[in-house]
C-alpha positions as CSV (number, residue, x, y, z in Angstrom):
1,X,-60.0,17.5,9.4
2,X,-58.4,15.7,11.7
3,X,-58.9,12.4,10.4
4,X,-57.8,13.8,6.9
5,X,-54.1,14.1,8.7
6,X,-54.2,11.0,10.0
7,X,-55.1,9.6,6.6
8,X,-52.1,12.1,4.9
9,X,-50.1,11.0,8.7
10,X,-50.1,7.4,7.9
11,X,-50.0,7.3,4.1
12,X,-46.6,9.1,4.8
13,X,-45.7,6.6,7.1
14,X,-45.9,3.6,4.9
15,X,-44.6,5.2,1.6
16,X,-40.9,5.8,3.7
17,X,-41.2,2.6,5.4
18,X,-42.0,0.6,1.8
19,X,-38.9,3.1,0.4
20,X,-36.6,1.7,3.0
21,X,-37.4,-1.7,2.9
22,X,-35.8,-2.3,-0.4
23,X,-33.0,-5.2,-0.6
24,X,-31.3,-4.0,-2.8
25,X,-27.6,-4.3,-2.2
26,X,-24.6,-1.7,-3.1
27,X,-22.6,-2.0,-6.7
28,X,-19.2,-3.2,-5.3
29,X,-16.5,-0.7,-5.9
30,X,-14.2,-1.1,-8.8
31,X,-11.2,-2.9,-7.7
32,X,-8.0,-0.3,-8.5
33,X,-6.0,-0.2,-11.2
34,X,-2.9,1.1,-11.3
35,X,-2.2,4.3,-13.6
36,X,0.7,2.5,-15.3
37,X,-1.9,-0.3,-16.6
38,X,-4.6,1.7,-17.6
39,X,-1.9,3.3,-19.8
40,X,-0.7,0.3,-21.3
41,X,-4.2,-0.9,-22.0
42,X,-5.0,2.2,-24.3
43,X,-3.1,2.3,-27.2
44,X,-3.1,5.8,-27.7
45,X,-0.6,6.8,-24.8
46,X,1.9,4.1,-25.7
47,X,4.6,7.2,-25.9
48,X,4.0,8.0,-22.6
49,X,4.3,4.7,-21.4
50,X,8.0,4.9,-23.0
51,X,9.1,7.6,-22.1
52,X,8.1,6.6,-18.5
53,X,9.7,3.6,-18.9
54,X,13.0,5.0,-20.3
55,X,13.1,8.1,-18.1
56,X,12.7,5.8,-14.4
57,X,15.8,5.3,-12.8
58,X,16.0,2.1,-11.2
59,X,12.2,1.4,-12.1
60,X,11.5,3.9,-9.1
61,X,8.6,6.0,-11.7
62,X,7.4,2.5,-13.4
63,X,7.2,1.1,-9.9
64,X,5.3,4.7,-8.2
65,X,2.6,4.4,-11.2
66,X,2.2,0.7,-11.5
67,X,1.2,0.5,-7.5
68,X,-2.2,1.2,-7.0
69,X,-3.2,4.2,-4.9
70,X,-4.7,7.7,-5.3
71,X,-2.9,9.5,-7.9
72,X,-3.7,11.8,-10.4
73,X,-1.8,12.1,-13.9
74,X,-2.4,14.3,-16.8
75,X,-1.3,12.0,-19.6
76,X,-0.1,13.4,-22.9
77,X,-1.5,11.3,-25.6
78,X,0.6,10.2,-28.8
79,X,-0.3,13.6,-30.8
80,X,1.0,15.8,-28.2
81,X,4.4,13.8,-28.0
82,X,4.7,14.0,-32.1
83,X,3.8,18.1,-31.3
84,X,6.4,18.1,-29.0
85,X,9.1,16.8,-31.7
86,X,12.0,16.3,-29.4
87,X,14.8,14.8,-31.2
């Protein structure tokens, strides 16, 4: 019996040391992107990227989400604007 564990003991042993031995190297993080470019790169929230645009005074809101950082925005898409029929 007791050579059994030793046999279970040092299989054990050498399955977590061959797991940790790998070389595999981390995925780089994705370099950030500003909220303002992702927005200009889809076409379909080109009407919130006016109405960003023409609502900033002195750039101060095309400047805040075109700097990349931590920020979270819940962006209309070009539907909802033509729903919201603002004239």
């Amino acid at each position: 019996m007791k050579k059994f564990l030793g046999y279970i003991a040092a299989a054990a042993t050498f399955s977590l040391l061959a797991a940790c031995g790998s070389d595999d190297h981390p995925p780089e993080p994705p370099k950030p992107v500003s909220i303002l470019a992702t927005a200009q790169a889809t076409p379909d929230l080109s009407s919130l990227v006016a109405a960003v645009q023409f609502a900033s005074d002195n750039n101060d809101l095309v400047n805040l989400l075109g700097a990349a950082g931590t920020l979270t925005v819940f962006a209309p898409t070009n539907a909802a604007f033509d729903k919201l029929a603002v004239t």
